[in-house]
PDB file of the backbone (N, CA, C, O) and the ligand in Angstrom, with CONECT records:
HET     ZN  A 101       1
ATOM      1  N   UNK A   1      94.057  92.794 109.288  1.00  0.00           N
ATOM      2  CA  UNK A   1      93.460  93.023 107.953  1.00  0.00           C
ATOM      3  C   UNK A   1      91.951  93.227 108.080  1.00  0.00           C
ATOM      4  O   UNK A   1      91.318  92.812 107.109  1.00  0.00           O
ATOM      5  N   UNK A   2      91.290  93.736 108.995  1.00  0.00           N
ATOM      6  CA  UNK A   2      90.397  94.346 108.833  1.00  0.00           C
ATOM      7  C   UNK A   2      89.667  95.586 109.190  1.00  0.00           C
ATOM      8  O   UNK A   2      88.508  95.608 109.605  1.00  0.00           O
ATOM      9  N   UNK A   3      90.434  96.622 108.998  1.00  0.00           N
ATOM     10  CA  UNK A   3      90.084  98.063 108.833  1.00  0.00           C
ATOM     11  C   UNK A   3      89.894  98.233 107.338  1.00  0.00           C
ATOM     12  O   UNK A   3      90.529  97.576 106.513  1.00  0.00           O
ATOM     13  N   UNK A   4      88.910  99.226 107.008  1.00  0.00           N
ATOM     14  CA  UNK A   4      88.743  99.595 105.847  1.00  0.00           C
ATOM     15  C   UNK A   4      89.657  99.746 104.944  1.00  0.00           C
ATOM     16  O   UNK A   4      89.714  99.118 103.886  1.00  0.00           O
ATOM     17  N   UNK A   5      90.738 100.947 105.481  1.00  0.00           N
ATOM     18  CA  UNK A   5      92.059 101.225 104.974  1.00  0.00           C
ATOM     19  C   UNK A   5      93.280 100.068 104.242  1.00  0.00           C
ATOM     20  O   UNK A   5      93.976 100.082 103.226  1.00  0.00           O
ATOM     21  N   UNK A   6      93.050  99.039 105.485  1.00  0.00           N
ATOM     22  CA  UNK A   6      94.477  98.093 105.174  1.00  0.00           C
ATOM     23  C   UNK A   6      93.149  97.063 104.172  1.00  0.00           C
ATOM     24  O   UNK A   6      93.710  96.321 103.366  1.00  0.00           O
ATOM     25  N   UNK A   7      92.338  97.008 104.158  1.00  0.00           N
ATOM     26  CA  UNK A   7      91.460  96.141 103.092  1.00  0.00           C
ATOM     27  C   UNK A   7      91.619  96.915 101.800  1.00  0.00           C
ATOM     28  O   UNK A   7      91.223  96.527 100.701  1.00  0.00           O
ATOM     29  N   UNK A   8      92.159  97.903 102.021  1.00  0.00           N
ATOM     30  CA  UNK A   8      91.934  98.838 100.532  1.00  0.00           C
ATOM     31  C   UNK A   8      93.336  98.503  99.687  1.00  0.00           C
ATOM     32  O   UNK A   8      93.513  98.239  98.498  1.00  0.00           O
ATOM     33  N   UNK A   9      94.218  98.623 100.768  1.00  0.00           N
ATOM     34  CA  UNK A   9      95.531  98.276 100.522  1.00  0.00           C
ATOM     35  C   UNK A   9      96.196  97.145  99.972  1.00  0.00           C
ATOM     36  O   UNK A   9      97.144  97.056  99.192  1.00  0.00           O
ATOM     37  N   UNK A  10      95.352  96.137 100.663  1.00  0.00           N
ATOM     38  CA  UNK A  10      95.524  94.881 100.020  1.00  0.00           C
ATOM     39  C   UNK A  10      95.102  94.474  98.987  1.00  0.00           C
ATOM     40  O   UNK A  10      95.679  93.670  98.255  1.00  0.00           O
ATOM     41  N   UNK A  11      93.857  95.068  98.769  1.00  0.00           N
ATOM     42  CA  UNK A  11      93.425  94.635  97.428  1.00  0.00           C
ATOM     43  C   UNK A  11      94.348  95.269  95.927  1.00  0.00           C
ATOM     44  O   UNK A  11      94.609  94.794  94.822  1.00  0.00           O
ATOM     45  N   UNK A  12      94.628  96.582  96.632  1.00  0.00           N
ATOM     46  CA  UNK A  12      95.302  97.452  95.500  1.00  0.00           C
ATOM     47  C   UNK A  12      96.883  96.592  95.190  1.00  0.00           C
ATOM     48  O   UNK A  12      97.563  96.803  94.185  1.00  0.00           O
ATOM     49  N   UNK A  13      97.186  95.780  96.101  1.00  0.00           N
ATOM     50  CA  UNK A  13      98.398  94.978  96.252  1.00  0.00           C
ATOM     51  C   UNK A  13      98.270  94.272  95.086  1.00  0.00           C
ATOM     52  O   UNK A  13      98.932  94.297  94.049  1.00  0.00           O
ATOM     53  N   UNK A  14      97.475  93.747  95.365  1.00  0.00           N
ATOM     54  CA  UNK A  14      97.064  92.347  94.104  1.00  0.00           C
ATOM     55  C   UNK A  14      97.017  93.093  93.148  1.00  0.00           C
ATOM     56  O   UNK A  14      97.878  92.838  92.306  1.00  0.00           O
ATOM     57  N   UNK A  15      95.950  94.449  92.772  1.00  0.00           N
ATOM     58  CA  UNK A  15      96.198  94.610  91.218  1.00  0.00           C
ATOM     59  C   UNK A  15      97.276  94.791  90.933  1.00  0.00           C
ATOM     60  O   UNK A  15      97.638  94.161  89.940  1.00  0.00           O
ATOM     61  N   UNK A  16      98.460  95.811  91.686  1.00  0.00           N
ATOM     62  CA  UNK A  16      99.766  96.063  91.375  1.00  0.00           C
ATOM     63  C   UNK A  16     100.483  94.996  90.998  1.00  0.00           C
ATOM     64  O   UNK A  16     101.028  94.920  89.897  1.00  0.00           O
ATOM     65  N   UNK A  17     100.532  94.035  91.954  1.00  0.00           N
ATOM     66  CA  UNK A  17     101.760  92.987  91.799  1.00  0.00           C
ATOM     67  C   UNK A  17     101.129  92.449  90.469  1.00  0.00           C
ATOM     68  O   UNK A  17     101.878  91.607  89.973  1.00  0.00           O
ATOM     69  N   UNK A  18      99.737  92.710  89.562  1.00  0.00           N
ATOM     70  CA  UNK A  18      99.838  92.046  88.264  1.00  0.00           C
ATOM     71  C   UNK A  18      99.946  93.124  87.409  1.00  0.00           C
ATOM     72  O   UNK A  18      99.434  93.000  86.297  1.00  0.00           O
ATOM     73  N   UNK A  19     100.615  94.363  87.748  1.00  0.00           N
ATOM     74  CA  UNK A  19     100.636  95.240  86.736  1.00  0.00           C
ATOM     75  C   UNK A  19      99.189  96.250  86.469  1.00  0.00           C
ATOM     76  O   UNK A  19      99.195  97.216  85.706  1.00  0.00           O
ATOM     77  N   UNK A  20      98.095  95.837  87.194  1.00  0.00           N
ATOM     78  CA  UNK A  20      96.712  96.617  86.855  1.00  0.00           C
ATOM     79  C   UNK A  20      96.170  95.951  85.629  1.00  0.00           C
ATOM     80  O   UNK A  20      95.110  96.272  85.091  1.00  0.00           O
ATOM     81  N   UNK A  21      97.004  94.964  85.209  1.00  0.00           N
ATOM     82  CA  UNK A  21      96.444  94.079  84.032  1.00  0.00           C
ATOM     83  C   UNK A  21      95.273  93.140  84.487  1.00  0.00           C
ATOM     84  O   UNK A  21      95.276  92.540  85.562  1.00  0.00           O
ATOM     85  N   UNK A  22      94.235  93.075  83.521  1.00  0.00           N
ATOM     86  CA  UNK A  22      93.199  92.015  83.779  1.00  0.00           C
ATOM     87  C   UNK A  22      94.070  90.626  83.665  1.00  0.00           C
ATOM     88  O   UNK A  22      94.706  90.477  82.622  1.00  0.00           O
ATOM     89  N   UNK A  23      94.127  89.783  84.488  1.00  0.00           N
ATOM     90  CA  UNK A  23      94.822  88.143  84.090  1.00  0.00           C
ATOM     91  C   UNK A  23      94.393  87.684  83.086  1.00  0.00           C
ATOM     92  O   UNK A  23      95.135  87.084  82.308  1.00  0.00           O
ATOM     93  N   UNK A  24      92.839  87.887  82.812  1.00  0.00           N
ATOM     94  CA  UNK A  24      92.373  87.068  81.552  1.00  0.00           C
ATOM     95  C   UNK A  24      92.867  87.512  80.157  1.00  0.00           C
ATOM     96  O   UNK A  24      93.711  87.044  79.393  1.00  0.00           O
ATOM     97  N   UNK A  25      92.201  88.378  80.106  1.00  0.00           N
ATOM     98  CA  UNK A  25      92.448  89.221  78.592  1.00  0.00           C
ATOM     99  C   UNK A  25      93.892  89.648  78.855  1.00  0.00           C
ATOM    100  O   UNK A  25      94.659  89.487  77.905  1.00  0.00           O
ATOM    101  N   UNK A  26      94.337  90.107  79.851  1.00  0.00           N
ATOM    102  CA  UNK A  26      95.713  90.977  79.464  1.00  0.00           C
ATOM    103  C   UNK A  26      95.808  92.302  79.495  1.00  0.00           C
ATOM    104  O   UNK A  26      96.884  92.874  79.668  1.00  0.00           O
ATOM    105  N   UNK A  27      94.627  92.940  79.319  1.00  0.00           N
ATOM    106  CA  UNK A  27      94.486  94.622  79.474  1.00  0.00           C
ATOM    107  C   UNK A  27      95.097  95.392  80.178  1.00  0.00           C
ATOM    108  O   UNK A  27      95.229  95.362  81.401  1.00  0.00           O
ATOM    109  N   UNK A  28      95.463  96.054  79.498  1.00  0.00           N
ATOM    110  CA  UNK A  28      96.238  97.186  80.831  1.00  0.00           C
ATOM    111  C   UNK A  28      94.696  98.852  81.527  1.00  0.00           C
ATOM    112  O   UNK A  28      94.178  99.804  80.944  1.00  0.00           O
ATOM    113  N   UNK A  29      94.600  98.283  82.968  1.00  0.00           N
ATOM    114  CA  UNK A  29      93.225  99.239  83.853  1.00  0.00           C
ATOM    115  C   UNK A  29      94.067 100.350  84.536  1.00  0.00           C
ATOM    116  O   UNK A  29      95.272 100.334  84.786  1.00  0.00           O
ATOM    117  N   UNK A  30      92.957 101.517  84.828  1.00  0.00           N
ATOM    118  CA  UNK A  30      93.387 102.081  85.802  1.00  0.00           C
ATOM    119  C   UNK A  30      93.078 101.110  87.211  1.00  0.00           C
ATOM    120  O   UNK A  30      92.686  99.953  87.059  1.00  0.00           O
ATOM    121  N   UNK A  31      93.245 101.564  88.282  1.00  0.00           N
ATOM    122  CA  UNK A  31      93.090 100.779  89.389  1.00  0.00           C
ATOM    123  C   UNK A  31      91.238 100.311  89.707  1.00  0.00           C
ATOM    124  O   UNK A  31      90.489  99.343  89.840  1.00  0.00           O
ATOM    125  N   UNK A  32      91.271 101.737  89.692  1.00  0.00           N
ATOM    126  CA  UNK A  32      89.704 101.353  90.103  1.00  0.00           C
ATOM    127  C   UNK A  32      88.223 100.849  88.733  1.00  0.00           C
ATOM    128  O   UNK A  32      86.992 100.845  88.753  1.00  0.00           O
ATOM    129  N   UNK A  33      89.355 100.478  87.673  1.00  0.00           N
ATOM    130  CA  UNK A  33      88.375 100.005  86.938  1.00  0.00           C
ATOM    131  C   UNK A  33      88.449  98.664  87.121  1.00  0.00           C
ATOM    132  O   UNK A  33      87.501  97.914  86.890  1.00  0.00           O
ATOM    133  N   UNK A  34      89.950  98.158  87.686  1.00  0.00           N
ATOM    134  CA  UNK A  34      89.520  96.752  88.149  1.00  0.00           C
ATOM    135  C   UNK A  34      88.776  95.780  89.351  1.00  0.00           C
ATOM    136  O   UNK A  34      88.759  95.957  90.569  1.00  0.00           O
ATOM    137  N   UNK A  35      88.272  94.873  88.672  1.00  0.00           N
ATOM    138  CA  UNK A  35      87.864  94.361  90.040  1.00  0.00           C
ATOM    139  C   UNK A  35      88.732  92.716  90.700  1.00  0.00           C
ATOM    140  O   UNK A  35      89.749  92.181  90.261  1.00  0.00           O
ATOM    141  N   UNK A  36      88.066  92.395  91.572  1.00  0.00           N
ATOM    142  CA  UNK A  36      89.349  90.883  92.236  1.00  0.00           C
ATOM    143  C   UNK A  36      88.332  90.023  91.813  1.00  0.00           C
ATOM    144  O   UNK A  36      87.141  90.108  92.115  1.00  0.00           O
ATOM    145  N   UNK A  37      88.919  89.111  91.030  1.00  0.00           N
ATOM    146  CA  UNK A  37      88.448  87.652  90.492  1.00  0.00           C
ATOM    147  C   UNK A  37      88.695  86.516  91.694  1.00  0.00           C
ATOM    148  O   UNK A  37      89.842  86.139  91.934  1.00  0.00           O
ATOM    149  N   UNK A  38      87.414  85.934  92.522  1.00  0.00           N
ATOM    150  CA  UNK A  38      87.747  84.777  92.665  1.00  0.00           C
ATOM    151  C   UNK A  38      88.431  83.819  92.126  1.00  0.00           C
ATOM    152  O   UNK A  38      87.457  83.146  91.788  1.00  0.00           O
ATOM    153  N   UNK A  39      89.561  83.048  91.678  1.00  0.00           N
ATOM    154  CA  UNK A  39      89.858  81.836  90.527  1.00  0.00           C
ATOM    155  C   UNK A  39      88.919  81.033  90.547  1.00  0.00           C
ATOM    156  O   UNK A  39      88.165  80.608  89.672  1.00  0.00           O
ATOM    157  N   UNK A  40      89.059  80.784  92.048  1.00  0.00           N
ATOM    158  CA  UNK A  40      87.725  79.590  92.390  1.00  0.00           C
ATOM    159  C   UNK A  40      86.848  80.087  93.202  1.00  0.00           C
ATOM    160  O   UNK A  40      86.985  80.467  94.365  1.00  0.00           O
ATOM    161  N   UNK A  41      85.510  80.053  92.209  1.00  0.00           N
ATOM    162  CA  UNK A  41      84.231  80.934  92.650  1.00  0.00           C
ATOM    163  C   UNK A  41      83.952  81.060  94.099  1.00  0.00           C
ATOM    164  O   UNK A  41      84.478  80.129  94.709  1.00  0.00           O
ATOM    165  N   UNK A  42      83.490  81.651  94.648  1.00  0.00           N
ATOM    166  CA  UNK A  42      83.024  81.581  96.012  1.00  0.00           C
ATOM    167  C   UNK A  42      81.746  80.538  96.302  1.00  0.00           C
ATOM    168  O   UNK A  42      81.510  79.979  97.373  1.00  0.00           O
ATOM    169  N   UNK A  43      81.121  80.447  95.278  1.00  0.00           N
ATOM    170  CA  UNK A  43      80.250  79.510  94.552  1.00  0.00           C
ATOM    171  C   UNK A  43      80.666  78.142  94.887  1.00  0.00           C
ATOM    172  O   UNK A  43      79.828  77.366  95.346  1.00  0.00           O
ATOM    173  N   UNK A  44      81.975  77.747  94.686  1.00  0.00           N
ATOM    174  CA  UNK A  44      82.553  76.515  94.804  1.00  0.00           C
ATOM    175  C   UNK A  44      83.201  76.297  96.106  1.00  0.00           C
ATOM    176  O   UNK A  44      83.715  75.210  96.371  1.00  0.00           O
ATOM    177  N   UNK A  45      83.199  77.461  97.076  1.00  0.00           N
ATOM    178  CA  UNK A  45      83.732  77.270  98.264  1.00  0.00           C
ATOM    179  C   UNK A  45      85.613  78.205  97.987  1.00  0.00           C
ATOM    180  O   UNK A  45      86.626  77.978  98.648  1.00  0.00           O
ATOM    181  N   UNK A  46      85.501  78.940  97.126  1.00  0.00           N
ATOM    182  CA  UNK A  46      86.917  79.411  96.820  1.00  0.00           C
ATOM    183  C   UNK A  46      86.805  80.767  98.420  1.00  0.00           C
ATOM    184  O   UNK A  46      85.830  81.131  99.077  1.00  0.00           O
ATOM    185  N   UNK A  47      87.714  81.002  98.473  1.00  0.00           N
ATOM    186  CA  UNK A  47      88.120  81.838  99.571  1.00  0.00           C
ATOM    187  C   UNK A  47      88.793  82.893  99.269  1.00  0.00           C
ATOM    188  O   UNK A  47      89.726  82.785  98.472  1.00  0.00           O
ATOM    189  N   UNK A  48      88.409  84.364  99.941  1.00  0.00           N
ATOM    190  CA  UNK A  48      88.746  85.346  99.662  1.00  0.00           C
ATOM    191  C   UNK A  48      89.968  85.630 100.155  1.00  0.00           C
ATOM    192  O   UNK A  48      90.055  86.382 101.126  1.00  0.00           O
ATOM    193  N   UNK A  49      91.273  84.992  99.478  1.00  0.00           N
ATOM    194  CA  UNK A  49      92.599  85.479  99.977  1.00  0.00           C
ATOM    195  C   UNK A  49      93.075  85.891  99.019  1.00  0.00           C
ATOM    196  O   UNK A  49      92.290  86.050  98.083  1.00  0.00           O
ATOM    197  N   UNK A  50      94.802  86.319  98.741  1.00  0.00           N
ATOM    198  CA  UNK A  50      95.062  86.662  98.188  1.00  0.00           C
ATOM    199  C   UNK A  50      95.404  85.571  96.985  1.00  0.00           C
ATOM    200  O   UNK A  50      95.221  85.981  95.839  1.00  0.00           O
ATOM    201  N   UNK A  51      95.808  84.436  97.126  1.00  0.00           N
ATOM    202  CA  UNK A  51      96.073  83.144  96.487  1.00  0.00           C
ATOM    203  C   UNK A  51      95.151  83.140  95.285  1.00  0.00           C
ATOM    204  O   UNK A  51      95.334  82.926  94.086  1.00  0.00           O
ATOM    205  N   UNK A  52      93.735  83.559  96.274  1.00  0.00           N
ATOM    206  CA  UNK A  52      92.618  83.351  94.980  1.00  0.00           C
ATOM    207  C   UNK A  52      91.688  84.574  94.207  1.00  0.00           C
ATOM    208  O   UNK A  52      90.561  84.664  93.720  1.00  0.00           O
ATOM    209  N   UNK A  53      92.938  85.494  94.418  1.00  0.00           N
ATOM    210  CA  UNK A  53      92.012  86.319  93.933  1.00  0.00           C
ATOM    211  C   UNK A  53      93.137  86.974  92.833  1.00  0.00           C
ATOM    212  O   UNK A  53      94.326  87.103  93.126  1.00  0.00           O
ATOM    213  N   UNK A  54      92.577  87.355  91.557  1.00  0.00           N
ATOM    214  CA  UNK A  54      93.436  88.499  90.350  1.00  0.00           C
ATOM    215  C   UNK A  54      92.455  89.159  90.474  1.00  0.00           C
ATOM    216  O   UNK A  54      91.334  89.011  90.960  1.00  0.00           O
ATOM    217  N   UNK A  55      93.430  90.511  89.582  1.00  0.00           N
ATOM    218  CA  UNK A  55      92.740  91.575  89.061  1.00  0.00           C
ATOM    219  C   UNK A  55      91.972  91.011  87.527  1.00  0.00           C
ATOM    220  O   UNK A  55      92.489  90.206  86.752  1.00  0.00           O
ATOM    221  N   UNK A  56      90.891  91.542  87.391  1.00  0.00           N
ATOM    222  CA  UNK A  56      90.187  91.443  86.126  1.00  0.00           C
ATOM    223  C   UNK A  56      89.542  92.303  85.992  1.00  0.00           C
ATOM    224  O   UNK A  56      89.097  92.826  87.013  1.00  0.00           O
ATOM    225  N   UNK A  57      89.183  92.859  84.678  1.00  0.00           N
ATOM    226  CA  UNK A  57      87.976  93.813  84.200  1.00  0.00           C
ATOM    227  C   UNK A  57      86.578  93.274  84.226  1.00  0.00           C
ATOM    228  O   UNK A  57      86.096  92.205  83.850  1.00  0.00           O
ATOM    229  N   UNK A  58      86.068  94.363  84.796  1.00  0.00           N
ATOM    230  CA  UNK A  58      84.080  93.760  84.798  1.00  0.00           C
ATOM    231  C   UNK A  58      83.728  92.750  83.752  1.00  0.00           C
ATOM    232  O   UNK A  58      83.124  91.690  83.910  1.00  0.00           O
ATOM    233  N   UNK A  59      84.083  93.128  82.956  1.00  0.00           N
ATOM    234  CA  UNK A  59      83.624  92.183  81.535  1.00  0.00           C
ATOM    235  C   UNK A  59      84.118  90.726  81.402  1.00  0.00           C
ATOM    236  O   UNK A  59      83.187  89.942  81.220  1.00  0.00           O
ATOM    237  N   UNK A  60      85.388  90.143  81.448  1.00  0.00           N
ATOM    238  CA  UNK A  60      85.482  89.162  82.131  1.00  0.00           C
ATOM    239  C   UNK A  60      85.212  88.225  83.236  1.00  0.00           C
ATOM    240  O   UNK A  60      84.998  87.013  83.222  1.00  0.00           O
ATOM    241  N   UNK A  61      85.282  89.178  84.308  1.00  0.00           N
ATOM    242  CA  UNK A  61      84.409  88.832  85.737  1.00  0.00           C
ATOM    243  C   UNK A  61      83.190  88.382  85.497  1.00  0.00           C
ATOM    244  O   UNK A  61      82.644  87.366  85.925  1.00  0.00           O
ATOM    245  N   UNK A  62      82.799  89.198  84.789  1.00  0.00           N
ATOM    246  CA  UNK A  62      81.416  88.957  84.446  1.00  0.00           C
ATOM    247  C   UNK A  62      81.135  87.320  83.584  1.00  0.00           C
ATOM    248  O   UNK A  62      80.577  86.303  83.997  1.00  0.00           O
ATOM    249  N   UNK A  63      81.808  87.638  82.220  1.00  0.00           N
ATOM    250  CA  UNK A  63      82.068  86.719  81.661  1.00  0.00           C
ATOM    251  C   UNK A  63      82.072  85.426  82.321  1.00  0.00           C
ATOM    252  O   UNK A  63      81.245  84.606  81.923  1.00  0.00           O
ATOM    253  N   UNK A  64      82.998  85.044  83.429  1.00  0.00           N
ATOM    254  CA  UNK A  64      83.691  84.177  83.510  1.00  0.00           C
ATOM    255  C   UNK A  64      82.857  83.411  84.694  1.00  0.00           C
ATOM    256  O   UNK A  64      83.080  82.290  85.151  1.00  0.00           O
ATOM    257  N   UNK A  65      81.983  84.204  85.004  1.00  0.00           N
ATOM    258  CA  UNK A  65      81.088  84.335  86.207  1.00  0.00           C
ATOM    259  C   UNK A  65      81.177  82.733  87.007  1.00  0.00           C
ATOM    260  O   UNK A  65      81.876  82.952  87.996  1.00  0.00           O
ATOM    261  N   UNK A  66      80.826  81.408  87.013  1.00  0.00           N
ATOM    262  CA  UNK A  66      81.604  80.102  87.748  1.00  0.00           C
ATOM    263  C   UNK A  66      81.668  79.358  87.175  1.00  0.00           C
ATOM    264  O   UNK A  66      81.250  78.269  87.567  1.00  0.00           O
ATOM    265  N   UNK A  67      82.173  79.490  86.039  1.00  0.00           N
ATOM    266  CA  UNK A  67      83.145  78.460  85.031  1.00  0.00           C
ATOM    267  C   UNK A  67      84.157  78.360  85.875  1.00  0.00           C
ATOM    268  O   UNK A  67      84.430  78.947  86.922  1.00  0.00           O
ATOM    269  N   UNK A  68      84.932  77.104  84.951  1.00  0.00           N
ATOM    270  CA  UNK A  68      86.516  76.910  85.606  1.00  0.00           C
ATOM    271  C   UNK A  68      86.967  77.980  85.646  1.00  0.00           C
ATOM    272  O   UNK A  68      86.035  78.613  85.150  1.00  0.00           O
ATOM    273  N   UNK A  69      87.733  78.708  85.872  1.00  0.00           N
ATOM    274  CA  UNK A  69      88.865  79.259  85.264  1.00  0.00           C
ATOM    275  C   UNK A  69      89.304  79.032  83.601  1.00  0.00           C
ATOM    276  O   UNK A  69      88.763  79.403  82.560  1.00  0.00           O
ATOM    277  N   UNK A  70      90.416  78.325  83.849  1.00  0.00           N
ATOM    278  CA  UNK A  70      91.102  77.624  82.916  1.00  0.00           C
ATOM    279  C   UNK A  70      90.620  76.874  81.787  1.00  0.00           C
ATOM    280  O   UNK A  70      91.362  76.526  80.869  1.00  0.00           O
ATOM    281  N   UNK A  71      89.331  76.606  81.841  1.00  0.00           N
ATOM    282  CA  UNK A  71      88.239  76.104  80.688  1.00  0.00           C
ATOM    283  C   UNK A  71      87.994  77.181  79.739  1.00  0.00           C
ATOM    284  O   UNK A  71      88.090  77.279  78.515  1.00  0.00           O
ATOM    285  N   UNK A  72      87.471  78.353  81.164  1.00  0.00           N
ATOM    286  CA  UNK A  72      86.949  79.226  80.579  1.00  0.00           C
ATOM    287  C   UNK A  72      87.834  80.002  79.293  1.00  0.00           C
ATOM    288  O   UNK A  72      87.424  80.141  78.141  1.00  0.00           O
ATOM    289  N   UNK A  73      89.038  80.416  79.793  1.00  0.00           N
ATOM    290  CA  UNK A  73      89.860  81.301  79.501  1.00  0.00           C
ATOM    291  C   UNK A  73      90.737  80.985  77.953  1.00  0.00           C
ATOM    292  O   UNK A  73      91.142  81.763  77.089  1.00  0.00           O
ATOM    293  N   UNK A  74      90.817  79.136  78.107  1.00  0.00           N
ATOM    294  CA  UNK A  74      90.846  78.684  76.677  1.00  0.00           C
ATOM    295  C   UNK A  74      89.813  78.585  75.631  1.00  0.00           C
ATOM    296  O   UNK A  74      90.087  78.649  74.433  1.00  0.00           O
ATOM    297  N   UNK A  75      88.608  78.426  76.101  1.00  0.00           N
ATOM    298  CA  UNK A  75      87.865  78.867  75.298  1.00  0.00           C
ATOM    299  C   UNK A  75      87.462  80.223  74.829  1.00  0.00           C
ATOM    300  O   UNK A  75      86.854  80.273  73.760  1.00  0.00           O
ATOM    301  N   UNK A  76      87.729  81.421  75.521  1.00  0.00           N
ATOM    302  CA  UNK A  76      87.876  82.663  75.516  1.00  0.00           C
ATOM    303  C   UNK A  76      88.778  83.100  74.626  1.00  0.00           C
ATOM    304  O   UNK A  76      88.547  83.662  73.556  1.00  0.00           O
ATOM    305  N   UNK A  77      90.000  82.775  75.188  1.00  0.00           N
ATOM    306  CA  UNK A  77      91.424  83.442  74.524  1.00  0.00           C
ATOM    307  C   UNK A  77      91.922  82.569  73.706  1.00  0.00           C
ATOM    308  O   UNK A  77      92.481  82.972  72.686  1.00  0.00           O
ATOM    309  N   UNK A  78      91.826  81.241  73.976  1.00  0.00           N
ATOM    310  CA  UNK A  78      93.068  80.534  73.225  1.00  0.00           C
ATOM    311  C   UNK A  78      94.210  79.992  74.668  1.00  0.00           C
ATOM    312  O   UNK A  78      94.118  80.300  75.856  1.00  0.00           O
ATOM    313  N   UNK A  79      94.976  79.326  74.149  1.00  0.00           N
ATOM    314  CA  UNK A  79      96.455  79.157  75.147  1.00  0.00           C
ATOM    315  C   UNK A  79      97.136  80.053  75.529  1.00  0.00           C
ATOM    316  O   UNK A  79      97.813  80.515  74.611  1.00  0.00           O
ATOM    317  N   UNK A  80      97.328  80.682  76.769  1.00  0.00           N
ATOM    318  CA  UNK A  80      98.052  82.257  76.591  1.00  0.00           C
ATOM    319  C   UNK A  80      99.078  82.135  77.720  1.00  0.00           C
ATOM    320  O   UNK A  80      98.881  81.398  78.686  1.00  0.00           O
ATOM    321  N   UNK A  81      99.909  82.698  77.607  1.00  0.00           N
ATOM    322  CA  UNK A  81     101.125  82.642  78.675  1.00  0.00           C
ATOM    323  C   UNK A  81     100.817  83.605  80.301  1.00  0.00           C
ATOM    324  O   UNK A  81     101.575  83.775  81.256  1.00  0.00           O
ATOM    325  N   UNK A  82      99.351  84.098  80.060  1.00  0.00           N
ATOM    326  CA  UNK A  82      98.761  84.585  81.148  1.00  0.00           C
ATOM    327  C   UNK A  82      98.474  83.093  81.972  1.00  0.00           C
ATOM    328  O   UNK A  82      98.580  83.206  83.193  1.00  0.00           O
ATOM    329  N   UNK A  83      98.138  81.761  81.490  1.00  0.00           N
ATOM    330  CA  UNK A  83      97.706  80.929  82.292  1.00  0.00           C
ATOM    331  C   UNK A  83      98.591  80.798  83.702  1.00  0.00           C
ATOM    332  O   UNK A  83      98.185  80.787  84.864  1.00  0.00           O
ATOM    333  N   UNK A  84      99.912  80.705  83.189  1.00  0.00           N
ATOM    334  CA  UNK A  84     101.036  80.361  84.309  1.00  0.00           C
ATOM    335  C   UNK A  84     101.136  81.400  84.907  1.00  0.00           C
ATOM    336  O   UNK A  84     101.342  81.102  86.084  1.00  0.00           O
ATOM    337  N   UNK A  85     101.104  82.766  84.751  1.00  0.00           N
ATOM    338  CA  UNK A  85     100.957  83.545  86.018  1.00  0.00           C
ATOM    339  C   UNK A  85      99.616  83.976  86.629  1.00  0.00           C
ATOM    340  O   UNK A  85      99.629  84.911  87.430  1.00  0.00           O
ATOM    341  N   UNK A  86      98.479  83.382  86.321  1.00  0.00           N
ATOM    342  CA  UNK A  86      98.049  82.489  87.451  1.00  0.00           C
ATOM    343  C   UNK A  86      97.932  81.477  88.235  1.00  0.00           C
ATOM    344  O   UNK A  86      97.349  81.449  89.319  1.00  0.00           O
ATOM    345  N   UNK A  87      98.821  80.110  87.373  1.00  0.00           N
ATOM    346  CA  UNK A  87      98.427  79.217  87.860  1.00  0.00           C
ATOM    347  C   UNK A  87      99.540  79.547  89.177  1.00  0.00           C
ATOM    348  O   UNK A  87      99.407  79.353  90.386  1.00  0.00           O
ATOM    349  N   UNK A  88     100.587  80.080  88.446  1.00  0.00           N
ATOM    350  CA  UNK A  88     101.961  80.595  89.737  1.00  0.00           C
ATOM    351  C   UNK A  88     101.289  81.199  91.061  1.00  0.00           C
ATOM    352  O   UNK A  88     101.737  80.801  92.136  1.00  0.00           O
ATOM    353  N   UNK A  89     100.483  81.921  91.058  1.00  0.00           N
ATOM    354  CA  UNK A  89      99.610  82.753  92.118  1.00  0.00           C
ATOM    355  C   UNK A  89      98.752  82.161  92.636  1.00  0.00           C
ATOM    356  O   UNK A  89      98.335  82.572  93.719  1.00  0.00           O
ATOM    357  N   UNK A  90      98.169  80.938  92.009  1.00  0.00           N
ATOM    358  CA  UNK A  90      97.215  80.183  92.966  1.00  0.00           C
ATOM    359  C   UNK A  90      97.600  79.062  93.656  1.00  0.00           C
ATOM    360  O   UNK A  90      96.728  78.476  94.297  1.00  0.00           O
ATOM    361  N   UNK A  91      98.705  78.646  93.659  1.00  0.00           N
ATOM    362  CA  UNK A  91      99.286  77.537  93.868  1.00  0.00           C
ATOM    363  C   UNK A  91     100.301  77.443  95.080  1.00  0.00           C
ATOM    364  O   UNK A  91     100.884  76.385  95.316  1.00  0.00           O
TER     365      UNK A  91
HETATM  366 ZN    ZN A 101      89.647  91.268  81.031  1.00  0.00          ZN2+
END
């Protein structure tokens, strides 16, 4: 996993396997408008695997910048049935 190519691949993995949907909001992206969300910031020592990383839109990313997660996202959204398919993916 480290040629340019298979790094490209993998990442595009992750948006697919969530649909190209942002986790937070729910949005449906083209590919390259999304970007990979740490869950747990890099900030906090989170690690760039696949475990910890979703697809999200800039604006959230941004948003969400090293809040919890899960703090964040209820205070954002509300309770949303997006929580469990992340918490399913990080776990
Ligand atoms: Zn979003």
């Amino acid at each position: 996993m480290t040629s340019p190519e298979a790094k490209r691949l993998w990442r595009r993995a992750i948006k697919e396997h969530f649909n190209c949907q942002c986790v937070y909001c729910g949005e449906t992206y083209e590919l390259h408008e999304l970007t990979l969300d740490h869950v747990i910031p890099r900030f906090y020592g989170g690690e760039t695997t696949t475990r910890n990383l979703v697809p999200s839109c800039r604006k959230c990313n941004q948003n969400k910048g090293t809040n919890n997660w899960l703090t964040w996202m209820r205070q954002t959204f509300g309770h949303t049935p997006r929580e469990k398919l992340i918490l399913s993916h990080i776990k």
